[in-house]
OpenMM code with the backbone's topology and positions (N, CA, C; nanometers):
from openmm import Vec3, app, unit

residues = "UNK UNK UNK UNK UNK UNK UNK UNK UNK UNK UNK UNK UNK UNK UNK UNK UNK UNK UNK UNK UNK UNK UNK UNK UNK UNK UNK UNK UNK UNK UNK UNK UNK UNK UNK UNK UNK UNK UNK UNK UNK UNK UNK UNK UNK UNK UNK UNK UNK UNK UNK UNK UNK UNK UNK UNK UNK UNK UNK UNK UNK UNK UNK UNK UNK UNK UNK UNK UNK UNK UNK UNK UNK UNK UNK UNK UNK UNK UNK UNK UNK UNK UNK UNK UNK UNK UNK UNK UNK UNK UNK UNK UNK UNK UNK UNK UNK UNK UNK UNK UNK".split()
positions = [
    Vec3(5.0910, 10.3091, 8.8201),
    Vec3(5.0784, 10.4216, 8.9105),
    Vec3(5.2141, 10.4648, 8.9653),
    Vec3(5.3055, 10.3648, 9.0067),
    Vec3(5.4050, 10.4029, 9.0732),
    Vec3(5.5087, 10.4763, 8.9479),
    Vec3(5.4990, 10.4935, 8.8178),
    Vec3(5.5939, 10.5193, 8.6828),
    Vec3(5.5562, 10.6792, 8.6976),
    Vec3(5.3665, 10.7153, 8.7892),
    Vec3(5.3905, 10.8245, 8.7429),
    Vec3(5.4079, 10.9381, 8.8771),
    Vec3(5.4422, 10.8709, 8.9922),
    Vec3(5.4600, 10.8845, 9.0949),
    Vec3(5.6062, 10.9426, 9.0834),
    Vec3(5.7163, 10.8775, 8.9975),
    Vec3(5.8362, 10.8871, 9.0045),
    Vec3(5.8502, 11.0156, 8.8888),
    Vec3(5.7629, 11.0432, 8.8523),
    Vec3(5.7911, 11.1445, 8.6742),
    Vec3(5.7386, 11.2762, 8.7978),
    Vec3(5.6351, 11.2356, 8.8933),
    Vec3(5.5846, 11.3972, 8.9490),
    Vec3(5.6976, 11.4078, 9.0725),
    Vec3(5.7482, 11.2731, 9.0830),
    Vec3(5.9133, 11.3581, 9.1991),
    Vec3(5.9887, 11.4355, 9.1180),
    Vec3(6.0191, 11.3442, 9.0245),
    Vec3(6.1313, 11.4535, 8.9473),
    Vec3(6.1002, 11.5827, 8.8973),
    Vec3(5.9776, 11.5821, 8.8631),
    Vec3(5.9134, 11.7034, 8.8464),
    Vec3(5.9552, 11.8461, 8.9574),
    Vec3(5.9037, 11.8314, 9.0449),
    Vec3(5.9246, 11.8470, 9.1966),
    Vec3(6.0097, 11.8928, 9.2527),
    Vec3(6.1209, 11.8087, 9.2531),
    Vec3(6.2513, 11.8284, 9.2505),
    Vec3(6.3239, 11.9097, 9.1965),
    Vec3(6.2667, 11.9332, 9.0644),
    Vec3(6.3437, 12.0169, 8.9495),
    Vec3(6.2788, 12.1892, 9.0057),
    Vec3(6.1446, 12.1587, 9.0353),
    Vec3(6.0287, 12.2937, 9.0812),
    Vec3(6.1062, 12.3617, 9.2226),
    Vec3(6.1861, 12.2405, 9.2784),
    Vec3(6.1878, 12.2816, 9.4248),
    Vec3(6.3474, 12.3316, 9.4007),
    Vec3(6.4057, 12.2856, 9.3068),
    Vec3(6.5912, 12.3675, 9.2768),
    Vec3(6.5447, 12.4525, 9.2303),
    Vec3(6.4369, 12.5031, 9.1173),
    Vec3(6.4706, 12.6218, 9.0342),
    Vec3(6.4013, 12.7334, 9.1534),
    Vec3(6.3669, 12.6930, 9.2391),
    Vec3(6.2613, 12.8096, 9.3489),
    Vec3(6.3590, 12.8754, 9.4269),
    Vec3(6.4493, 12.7429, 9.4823),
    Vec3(6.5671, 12.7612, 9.5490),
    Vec3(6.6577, 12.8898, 9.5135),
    Vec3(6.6759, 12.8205, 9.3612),
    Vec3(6.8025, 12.9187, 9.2967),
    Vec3(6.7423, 13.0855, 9.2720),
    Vec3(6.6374, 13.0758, 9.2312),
    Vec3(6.5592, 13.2144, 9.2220),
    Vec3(6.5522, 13.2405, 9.3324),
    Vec3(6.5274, 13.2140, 9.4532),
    Vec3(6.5123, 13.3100, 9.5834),
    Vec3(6.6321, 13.3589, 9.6476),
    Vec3(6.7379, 13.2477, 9.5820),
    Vec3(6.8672, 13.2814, 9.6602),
    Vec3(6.9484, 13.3908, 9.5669),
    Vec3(6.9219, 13.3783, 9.4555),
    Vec3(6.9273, 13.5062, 9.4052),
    Vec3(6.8745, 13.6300, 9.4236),
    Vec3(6.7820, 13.6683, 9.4432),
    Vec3(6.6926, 13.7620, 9.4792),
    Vec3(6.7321, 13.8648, 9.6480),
    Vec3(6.7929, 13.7059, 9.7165),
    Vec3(6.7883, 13.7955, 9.8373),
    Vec3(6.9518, 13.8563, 9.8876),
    Vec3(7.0245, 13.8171, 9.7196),
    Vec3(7.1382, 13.8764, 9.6836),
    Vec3(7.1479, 13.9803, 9.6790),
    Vec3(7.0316, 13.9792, 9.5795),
    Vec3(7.0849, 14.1444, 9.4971),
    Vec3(7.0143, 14.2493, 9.5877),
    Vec3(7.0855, 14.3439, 9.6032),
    Vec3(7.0240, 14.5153, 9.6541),
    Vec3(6.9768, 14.6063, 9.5558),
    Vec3(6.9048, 14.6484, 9.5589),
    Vec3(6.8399, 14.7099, 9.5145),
    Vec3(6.8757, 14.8537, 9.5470),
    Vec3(6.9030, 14.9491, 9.4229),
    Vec3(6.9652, 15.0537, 9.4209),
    Vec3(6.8802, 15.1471, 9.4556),
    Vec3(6.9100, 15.2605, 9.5103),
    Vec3(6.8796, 15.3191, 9.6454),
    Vec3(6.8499, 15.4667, 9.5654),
    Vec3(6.7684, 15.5145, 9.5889),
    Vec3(6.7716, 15.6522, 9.4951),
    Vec3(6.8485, 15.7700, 9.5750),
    Vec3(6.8850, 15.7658, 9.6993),
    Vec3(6.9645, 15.8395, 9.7629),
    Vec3(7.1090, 15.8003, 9.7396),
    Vec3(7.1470, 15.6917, 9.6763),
    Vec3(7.2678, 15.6753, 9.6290),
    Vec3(7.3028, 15.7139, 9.5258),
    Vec3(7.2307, 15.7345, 9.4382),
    Vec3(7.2282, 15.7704, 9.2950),
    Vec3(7.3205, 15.9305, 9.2492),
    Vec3(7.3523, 15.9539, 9.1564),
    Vec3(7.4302, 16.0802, 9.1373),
    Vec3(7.3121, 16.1920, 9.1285),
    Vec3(7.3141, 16.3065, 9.1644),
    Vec3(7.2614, 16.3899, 9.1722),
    Vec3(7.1335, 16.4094, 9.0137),
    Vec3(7.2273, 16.4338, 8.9792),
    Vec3(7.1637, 16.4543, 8.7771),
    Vec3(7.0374, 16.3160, 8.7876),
    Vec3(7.1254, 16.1982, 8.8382),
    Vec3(7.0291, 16.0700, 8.7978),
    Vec3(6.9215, 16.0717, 8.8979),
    Vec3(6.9125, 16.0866, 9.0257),
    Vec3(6.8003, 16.1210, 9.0815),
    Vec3(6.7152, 16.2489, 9.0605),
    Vec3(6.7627, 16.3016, 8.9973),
    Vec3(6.6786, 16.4365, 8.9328),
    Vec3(6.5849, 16.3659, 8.8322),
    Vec3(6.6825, 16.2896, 8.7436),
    Vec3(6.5640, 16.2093, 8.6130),
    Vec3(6.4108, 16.1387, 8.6951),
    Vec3(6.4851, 16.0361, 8.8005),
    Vec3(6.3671, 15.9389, 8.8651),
    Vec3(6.2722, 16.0447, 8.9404),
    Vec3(6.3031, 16.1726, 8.9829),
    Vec3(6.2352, 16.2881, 8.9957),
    Vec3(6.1416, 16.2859, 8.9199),
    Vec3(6.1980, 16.3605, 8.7848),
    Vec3(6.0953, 16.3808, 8.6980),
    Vec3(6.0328, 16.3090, 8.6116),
    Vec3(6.0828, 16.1493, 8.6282),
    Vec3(5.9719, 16.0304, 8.5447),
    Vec3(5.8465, 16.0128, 8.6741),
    Vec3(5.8849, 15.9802, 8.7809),
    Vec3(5.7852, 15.9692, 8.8467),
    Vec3(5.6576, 16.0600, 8.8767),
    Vec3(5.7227, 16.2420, 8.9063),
    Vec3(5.6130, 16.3312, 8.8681),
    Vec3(5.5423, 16.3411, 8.7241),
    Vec3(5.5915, 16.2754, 8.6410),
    Vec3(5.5779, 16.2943, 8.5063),
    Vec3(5.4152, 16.1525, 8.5117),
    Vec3(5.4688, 16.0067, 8.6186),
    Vec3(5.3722, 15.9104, 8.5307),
    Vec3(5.2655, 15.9882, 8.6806),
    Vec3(5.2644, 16.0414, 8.7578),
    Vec3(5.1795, 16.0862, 8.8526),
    Vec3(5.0893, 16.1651, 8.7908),
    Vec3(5.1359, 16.2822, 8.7083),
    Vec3(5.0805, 16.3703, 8.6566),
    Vec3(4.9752, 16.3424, 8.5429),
    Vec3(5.0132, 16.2118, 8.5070),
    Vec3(4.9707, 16.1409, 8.3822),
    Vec3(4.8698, 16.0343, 8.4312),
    Vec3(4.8857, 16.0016, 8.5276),
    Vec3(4.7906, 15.9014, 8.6049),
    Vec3(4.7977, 15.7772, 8.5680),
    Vec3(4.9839, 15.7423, 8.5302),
    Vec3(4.9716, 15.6234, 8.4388),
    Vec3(5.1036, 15.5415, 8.4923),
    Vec3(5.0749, 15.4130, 8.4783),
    Vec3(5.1452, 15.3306, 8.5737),
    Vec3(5.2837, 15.2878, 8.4104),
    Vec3(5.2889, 15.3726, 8.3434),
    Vec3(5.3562, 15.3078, 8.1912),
    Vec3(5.4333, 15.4926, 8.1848),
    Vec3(5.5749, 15.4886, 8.1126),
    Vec3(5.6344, 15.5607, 8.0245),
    Vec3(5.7107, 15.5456, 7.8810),
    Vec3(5.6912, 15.6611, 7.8053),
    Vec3(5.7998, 15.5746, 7.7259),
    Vec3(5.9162, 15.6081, 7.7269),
    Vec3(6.0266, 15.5453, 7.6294),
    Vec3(6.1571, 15.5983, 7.6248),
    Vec3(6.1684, 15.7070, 7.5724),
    Vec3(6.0893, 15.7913, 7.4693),
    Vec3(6.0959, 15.9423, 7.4410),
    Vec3(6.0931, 16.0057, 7.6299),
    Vec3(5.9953, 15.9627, 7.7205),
    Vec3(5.9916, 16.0772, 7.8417),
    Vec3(6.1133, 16.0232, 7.8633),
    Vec3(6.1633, 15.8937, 7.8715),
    Vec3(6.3023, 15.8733, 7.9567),
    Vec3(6.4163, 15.9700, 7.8653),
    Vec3(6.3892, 15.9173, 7.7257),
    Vec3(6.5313, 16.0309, 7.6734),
    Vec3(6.5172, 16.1791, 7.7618),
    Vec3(6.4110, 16.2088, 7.7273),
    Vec3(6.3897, 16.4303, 7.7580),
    Vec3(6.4078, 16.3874, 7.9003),
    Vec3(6.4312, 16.3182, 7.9828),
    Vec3(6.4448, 16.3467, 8.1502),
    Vec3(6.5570, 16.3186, 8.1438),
    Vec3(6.6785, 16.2199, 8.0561),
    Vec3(6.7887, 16.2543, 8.0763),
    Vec3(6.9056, 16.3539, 8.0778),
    Vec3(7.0367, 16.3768, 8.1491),
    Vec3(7.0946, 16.4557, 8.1806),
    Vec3(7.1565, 16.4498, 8.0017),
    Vec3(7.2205, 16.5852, 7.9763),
    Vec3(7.2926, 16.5668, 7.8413),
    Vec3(7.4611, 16.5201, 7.8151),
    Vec3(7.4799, 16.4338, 7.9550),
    Vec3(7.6063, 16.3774, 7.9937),
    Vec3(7.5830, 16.2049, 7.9315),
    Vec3(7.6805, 16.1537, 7.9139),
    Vec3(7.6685, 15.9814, 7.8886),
    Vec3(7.6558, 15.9476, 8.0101),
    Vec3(7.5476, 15.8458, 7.9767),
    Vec3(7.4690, 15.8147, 8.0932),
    Vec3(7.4978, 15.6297, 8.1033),
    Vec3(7.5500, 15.5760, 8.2261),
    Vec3(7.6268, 15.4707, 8.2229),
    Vec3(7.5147, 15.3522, 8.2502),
    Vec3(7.5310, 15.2387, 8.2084),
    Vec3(7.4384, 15.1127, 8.1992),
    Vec3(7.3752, 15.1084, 8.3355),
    Vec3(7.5030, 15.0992, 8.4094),
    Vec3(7.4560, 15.1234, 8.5945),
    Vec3(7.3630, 15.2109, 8.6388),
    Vec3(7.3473, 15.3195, 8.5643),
    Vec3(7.2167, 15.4399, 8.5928),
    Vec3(7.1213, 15.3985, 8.5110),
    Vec3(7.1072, 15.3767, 8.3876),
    Vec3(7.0077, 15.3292, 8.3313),
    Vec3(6.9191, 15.1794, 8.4293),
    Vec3(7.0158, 15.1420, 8.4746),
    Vec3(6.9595, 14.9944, 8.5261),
    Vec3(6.8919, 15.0444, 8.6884),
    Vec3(6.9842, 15.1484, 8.7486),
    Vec3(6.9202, 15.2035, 8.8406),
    Vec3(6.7999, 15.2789, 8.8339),
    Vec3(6.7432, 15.3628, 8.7518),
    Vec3(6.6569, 15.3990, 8.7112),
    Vec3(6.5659, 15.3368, 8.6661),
    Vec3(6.5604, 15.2304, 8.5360),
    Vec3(6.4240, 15.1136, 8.5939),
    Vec3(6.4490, 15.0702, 8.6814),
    Vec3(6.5417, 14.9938, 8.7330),
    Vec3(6.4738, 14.9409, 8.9172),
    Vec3(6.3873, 15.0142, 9.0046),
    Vec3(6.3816, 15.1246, 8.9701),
    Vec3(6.3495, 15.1869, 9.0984),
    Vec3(6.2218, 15.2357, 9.0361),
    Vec3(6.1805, 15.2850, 8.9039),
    Vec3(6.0576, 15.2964, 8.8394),
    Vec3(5.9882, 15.1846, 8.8892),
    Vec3(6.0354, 15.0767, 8.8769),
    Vec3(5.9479, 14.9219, 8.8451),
    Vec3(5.9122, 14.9005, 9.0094),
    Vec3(6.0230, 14.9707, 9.0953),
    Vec3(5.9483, 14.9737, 9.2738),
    Vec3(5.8160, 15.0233, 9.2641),
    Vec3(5.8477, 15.1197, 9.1591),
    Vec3(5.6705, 15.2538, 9.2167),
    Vec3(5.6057, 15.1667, 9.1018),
    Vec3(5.5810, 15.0619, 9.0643),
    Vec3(5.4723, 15.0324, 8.9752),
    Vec3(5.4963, 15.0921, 8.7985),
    Vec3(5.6168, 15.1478, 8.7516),
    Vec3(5.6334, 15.2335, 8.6257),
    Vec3(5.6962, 15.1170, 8.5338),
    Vec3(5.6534, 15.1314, 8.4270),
    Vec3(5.7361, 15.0559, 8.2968),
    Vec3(5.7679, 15.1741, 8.2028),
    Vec3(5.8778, 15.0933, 8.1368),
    Vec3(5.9119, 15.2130, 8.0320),
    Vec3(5.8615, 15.1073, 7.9283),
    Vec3(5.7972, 15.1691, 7.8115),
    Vec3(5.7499, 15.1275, 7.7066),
    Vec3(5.7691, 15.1816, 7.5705),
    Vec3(5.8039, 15.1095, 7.5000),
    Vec3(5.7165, 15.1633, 7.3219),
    Vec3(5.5998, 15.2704, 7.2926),
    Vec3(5.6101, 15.3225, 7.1898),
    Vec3(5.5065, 15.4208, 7.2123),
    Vec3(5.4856, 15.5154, 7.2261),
    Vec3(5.3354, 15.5894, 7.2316),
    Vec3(5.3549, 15.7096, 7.2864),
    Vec3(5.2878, 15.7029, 7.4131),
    Vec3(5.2884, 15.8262, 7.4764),
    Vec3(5.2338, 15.8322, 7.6600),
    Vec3(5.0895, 15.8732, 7.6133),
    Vec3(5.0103, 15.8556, 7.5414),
    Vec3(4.8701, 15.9168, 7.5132),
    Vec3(4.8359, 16.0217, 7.5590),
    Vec3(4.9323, 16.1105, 7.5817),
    Vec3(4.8854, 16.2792, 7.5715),
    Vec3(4.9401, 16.3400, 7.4652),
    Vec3(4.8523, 16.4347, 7.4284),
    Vec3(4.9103, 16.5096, 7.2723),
    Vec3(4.9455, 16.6352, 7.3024),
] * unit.nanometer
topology = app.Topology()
chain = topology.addChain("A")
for resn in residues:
    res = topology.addResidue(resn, chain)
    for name in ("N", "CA", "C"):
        topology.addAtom(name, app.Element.getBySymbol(name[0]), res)
């Protein structure tokens, strides 16, 4: 009994660092702000969000994300800002099509 007493500490232990390290991460990072965003790029999160509203659908794909982008190069930092802030309101970008024809 006591062999398996010592296998569910370590267990435990390991459960109680990795919780640690994930929360202390988490209450790192900020979360990008759609009023910070460049004009053009909050125009996109504009029109994905009226877009999954209109659609009644908690999913997009990357065809709506391409057509809502600006026709400027669009930097990793906006792309990453833009799902963050989809994935606030409940939105995924997906594969696929949006099932309207």
């Amino acid at each position: 009994m006591d062999r398996s007493d010592d296998a569910h500490d370590r267990r435990q232990t390991i459960i109680d660092r990795m919780l640690a390290q994930a929360l202390d991460s988490v209450s790192n990072e900020r979360s990008p702000s759609h009023d910070g965003l460049p004009k053009d790029m909050r125009a996109v999160v504009d029109v994905l969000l009226a877009k999954a509203e209109a659609l009644r659908q908690r999913r997009l794909t990357y065809a709506d994300l391409e057509a809502a982008l600006p026709p400027r190069d669009v930097t990793a930092e906006d792309l990453e800002a833009i799902f963050w802030i989809l994935s606030e309101h409940g939105i995924a970008i997906e594969d696929g099509d949006s099932g309207v024809d």
